[in-house]
N, C-alpha and C positions, 0 to 999 in steps of 0.2 A: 503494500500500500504506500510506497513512497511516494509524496506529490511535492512537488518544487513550482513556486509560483515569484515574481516580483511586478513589482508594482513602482513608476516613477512619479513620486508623488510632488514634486514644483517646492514651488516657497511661498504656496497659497495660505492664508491663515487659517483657512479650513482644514490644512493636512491632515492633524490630528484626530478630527472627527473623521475624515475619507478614509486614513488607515484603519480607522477600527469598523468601519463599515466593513472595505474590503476585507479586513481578515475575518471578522466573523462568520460573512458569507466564506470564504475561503474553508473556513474550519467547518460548518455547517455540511457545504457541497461532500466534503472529505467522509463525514462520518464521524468525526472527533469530538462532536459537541457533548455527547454522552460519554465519551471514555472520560471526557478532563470533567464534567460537573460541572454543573454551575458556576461556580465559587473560581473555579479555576477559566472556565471559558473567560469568564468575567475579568479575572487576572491579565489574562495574557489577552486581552484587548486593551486594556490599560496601561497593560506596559508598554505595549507596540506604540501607545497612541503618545506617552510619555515620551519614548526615544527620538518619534518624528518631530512632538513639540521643540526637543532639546535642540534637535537642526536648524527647526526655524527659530529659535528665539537666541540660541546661541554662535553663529556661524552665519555667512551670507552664501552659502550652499544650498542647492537643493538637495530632497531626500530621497533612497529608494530604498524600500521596504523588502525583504525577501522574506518568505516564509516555506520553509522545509519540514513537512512530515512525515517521520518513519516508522514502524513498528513499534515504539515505546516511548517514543518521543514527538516534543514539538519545538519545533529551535525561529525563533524569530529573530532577524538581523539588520541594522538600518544601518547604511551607507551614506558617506557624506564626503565633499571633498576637503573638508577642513583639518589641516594636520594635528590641529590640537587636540590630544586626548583628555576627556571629559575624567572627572573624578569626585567622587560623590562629597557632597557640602552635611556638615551635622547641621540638621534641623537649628534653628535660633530662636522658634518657639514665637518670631514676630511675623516672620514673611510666612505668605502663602506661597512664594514661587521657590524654586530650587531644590523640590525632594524629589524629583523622578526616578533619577538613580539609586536614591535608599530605597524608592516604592521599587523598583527591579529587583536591589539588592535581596529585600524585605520576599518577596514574592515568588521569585524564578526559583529553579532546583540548582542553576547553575547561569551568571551570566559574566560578562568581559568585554573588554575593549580591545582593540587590534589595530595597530598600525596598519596601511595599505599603503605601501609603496607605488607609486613616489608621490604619491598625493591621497590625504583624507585618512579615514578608518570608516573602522566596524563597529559597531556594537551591537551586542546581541546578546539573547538569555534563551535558556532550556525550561520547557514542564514538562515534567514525565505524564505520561498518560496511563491512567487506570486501565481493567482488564475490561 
């Protein structure tokens, strides 16, 4: 059941909502909705939707979403041309903006940053999926 899907989603301010449309429908189409639960569909559409906000808010990059399901897994990844790697801010208890990365951190079973030579990164996180 492997399916590899991406998606080039601009420097629209609407990214954030478009990714988590597409990936839902994405995950839905697949059959994954019921292996991940609720709790977790819900997760990993908010992360997804966190990582593209981070492009747009942070970087003057556009973003492209890829989303890869395997057998036990679901691994989402956003691409960006911006060399700088992101690193997650502690909470300050004022702002509302800057926890996306602890909501991944918080969330994923496993997520990272990556360099992409010779321009941008990756970021991406894993959910295991139920039986």
């Amino acid at each position: 059941m492997d399916v590899a899907r991406t998606i080039e989603l601009g420097r629209e301010v609407t990214a954030g909502r478009v990714a988590r449309r597409w990936l839902e429908s994405q995950l839905d189409a697949a059959g994954v909705r019921q292996r991940l639960g609720d709790d977790r569909f819900e997760a990993v559409s908010l992360m997804a939707s966190e990582l593209v906000t981070n492009v747009i808010v942070h970087t003057t990059s556009e973003a492209v979403l890829h989303l890869s399901i395997a057998r036990t897994r679901v691994t989402v990844s956003v691409h960006d041309d911006d060399a700088v790697l992101p690193e997650p801010r502690p909470a300050d208890g004022e702002s509302t903006s800057g926890r996306g990365l602890l909501i991944v951190a918080g969330l994923a079973h496993r997520w990272g940053v990556e360099p992409m030579p010779p321009h941008g990164k990756r970021v991406w996180f894993t959910v295991l999926l139920g039986r």
